[in-house]
N, C-alpha and C positions, 0 to 999 in steps of 0.2 A: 461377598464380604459379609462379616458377622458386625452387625451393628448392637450397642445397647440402647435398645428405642428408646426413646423417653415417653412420659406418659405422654397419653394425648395424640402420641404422634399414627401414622397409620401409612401401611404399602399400598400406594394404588398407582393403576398405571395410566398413561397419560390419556389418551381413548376416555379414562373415568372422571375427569377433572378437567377435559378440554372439547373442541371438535373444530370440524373446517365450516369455512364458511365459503359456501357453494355460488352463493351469487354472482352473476355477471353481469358487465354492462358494456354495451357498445360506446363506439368514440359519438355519435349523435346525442348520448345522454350524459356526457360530459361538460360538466359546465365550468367555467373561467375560474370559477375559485374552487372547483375539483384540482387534486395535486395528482400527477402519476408518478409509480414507485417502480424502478425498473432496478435488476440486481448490481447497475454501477451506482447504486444512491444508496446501498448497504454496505457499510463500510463492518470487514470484519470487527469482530468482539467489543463493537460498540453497540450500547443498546437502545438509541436513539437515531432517530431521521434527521440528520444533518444539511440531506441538499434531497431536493423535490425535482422533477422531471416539469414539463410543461401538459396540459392537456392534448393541446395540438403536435403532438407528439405520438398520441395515440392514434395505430389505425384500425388495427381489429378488436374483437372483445377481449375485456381482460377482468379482473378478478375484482369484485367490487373488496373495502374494507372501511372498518370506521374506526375512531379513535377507539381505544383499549385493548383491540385486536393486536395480537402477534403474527408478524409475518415474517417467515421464514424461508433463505433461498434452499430451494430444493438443490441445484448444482452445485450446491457450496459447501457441503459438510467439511469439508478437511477446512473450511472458510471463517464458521461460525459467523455465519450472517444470520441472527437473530435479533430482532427489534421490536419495540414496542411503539406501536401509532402515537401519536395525540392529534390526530387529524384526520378527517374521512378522505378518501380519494379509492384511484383504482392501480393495480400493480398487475406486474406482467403474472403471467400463467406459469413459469418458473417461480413461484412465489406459491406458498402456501399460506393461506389466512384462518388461522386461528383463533376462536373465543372459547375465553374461559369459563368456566362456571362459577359463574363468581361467589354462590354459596356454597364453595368448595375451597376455589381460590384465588388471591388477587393476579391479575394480571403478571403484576412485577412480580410473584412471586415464580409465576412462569417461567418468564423470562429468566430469573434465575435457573428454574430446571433444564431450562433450555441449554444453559450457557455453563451449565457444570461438564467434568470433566468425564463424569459417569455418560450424561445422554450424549457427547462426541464419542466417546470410546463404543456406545452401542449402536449409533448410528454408522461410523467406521464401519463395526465388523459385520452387520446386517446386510449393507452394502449389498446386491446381485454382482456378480462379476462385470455383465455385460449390460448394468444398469447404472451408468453414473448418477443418476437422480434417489434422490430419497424420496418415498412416499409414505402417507397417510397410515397404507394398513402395514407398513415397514415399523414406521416411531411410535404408533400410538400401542404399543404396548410394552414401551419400555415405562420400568418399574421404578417408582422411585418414592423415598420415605417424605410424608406429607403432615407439617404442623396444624394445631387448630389456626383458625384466622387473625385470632390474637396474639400466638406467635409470629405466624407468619408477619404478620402488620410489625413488630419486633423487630425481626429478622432483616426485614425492606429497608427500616430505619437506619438500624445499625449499620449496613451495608455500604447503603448511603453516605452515612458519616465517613466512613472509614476510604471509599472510592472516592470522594472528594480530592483529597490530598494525595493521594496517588495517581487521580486522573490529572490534577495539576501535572504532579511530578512528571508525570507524561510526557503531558504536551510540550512542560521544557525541556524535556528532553530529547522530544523527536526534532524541536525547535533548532536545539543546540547541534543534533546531526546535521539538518540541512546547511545549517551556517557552518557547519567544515567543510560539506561537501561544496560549497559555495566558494570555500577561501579559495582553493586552488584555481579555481576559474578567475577571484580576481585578482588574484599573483600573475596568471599566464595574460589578463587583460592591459596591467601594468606594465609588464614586457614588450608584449606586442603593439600594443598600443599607445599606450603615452612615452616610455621607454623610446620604444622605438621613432618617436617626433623627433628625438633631441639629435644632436649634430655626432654624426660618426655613423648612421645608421642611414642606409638606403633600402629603396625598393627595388625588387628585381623579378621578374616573371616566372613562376613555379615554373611551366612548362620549357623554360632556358635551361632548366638546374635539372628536371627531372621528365617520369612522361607518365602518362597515366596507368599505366601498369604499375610500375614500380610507386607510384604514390598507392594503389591497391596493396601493396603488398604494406607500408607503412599502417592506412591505415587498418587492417585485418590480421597481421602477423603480429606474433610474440614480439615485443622490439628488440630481444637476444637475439630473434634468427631476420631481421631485417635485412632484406638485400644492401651489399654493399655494393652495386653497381652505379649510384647515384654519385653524382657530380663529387670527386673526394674535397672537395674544396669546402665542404659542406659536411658536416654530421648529421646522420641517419635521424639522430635523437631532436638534433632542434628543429628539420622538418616536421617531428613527429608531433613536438609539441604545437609547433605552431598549427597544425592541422586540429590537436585538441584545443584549441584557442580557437579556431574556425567555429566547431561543432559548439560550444560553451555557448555560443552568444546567438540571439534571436536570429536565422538569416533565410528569410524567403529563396535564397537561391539554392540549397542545399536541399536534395532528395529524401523523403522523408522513405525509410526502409529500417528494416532489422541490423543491418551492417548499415552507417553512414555513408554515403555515397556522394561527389560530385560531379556534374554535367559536364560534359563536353564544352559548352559553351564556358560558363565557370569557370573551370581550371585554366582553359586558355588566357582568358581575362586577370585570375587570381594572383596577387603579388605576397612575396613575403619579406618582412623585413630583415637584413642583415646587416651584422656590425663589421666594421671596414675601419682597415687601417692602413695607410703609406696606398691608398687607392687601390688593397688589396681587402678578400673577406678576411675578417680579425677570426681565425681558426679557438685563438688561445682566448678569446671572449665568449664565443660559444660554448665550449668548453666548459668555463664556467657556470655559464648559463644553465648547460644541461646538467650537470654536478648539482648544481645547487635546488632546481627542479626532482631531478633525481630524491635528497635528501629530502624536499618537502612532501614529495608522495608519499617514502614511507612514513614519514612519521602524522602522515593526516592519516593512513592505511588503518596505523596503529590505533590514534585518537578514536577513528570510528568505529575499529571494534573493542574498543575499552567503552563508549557510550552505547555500542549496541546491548554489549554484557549489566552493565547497568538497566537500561530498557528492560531487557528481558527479567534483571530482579524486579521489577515493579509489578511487572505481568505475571510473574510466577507469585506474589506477594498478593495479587487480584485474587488471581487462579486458588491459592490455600484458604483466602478468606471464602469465597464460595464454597470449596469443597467442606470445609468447618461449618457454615451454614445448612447445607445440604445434610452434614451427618447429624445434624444436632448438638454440634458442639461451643454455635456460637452466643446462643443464650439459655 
């Protein structure tokens, strides 16, 4: 791309403004208020350490670092896991630790170069085929245009400002998805649960009504193509939900897997509540039940991805202010 530099400004690549820092230390020279950085405590395209590992967590050598340092997960480019320290410790060997030159550039300013869309897009295509990791003599010659330090210093400020109120926006944001994704679970809790206390509703033993294949197929199939070999006295759908009402809620006894599972023991023991009429199951309440179930999935389905599109303007709103920075256009 053809930039109009501004004065002052200058192309250097990162190799010229930065380096690793090689040091190691074993888990013996670890001490209590040392923090370990491991790549689940880098939270994509934020540029701060949030949550810290333990030392005793540490068993081989790992990468010494100190406050101002950038460290960067090598696994993670498609990730953006970039961050800036404000604290010494040691991080895993997946982790690239980076110092700036600071008579070149500020740290945050790094971190900005790090986090524009220019150094993903060149890390991306740099890539080896058969080299998931990015390394040292990979990045550090990507090019990138560089303010004096009193822009730069500028530029950090501004940035600042302006990420404030949309790292707000954020957080309410992701806040406001969890609480939808949360309603339905305690819609299905009120049903099965408290609902289901009240007089007209019994218990009745999953494995009378069905067997464990067939609850396999409920819960791992399309619910369009659910077997209808199950008990007809009963809808496919309010087993189904009531099985998403099982998984919703904290339960030691449920198999922890890729596909939710339950034990043998379990399922034999497991009851579900049904609504009963003239000492028959009430067909035409169920019914309802799943109808109205039905109706609130979609439109949570919907809710969430009209808050995800919003999300995503915030970040794409981050995203322009950096790449405006980077080009020189934000002061």
């Amino acid at each position: 791309m053809e930039y109009n530099i501004p004065e002052g400004w200058e192309w250097v690549k990162l190799g010229e403004v930065c380096n690793t820092r090689e040091e190691q230390i074993s888990p013996l020279e670890m001490k209590d208020e040392n923090v370990y950085v491991g790549l689940e405590h880098i939270k994509s395209n934020e540029w701060h350490l949030s949550n810290y590992g333990s030392p005793k967590e540490v068993e081989d050598g790992k990468n010494k670092f100190y406050a101002g340092d950038i460290l960067y997960g090598k696994p993670s480019q498609y990730l953006n896991k970039a961050v800036l320290s404000d604290v010494d410790g040691a991080c895993s060997t997946d982790i690239l630790v980076l110092t700036p030159d600071i008579a070149k550039i500020y740290s945050k300013y790094l971190l900005i170069a790090m986090s524009s869309e220019s150094f993903l897009n060149f890390v991306n295509k740099t890539m080896q085929e058969m080299n998931p990791q990015s390394s040292w003599d990979e990045i550090k010659s990507f090019e990138f245009l560089l303010p004096p330090l009193e822009k730069q210093k500028q530029i950090i400020d501004k940035i600042e400002y302006l990420f404030k109120d949309l790292d707000n926006a954020i957080e309410l944001k992701q806040k406001s998805i969890g609480e939808t994704r949360g309603l339905f679970s305690s819609v299905l809790n009120k049903i099965f649960r408290e609902i289901a206390d009240k007089e007209g509703w019994e218990l009745v033993k999953l494995n009378e009504i069905t067997s464990m294949e067939e609850l396999d197929n409920i819960l791992i199939s399309d619910i369009g193509r659910i077997s209808t070999s199950i008990n007809n006295d009963l809808y496919n759908k309010f087993i189904y939900y009531f099985i998403k009402h099982y998984f919703s809620i904290p339960n030691e006894n449920a198999i922890d897997s890729e596909i939710p599972s339950i034990s043998k023991e379990v399922f034999d023991n497991l009851s579900i509540p049904i609504p009963y009429k003239n000492n028959q199951p009430n067909l035409e309440r169920q019914l309802e039940i799943v109808n109205y179930l039905d109706i609130l999935t979609e439109k949570i389905k919907r809710l969430e991805e009209l808050q995800e599109r919003e999300l995503n303007i915030f970040r794409e709103l981050k995203e322009s202010i950096l790449n405006k920075a980077f080009n020189g256009e934000l002061v």
